[in-house]
C-alpha positions as CSV (number, residue, x, y, z in Angstrom):
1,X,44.4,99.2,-111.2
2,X,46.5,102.0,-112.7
3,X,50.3,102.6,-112.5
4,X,49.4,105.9,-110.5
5,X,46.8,104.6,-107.7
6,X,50.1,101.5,-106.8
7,X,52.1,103.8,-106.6
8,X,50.1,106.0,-104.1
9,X,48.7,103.1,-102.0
10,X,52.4,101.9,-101.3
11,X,53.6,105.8,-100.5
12,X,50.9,106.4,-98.2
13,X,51.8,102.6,-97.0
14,X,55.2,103.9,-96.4
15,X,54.3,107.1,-94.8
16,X,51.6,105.6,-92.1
17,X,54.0,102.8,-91.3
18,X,57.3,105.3,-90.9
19,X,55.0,107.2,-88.7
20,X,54.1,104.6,-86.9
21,X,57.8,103.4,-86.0
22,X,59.1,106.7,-85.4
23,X,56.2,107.0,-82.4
24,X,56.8,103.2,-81.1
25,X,60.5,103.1,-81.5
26,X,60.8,103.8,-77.9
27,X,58.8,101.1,-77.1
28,X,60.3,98.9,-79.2
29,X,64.0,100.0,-78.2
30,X,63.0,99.3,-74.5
31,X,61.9,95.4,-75.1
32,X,65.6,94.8,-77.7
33,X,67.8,96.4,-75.6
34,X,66.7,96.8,-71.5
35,X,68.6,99.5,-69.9
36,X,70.1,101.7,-72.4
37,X,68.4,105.0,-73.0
38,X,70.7,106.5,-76.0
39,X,69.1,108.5,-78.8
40,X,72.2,107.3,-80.9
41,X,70.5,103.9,-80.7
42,X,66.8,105.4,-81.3
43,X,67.7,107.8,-84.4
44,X,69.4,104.7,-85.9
45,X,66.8,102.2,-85.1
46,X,64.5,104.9,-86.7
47,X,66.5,105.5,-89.8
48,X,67.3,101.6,-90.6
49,X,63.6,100.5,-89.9
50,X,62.7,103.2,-92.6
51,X,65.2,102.2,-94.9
52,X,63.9,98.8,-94.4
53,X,60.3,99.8,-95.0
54,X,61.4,101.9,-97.6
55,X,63.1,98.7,-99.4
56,X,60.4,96.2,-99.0
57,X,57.4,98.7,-100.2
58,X,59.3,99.5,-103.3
59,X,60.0,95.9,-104.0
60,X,56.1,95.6,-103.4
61,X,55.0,98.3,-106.0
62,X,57.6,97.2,-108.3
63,X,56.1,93.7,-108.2
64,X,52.5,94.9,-108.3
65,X,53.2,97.0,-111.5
66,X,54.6,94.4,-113.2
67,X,51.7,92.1,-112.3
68,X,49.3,94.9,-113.5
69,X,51.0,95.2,-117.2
């Protein structure tokens, strides 16, 4: 595979699964943490889990590209 089709199948990897933790942090924020209903905690459970996506996808490409050389 080329550099260029990586790098797009870990972006668009990153973009569906952002999406699909911003639309199931609620969800998720309701099993962690019973009771509490503060956006405070669900913009920053937002923000981290997409930092942590974020992280482990460019780890991913960066491994794949290096595999692919």
């Amino acid at each position: 595979m080329k550099k260029r089709k990586i790098i797009l199948i870990h972006l668009t990897l990153f973009i569906t699964l952002t999406a699909v933790l911003f639309f199931s942090a609620e969800s998720l924020l309701k099993i962690l943490a019973p009771g509490f209903h503060d956006v405070v905690m669900w913009l920053s459970l937002i923000f981290f889990g997409a930092i942590g996506i974020l992280i482990l996808t460019t780890i991913s490409c960066v491994i794949f590209i290096k595999r692919q050389s």
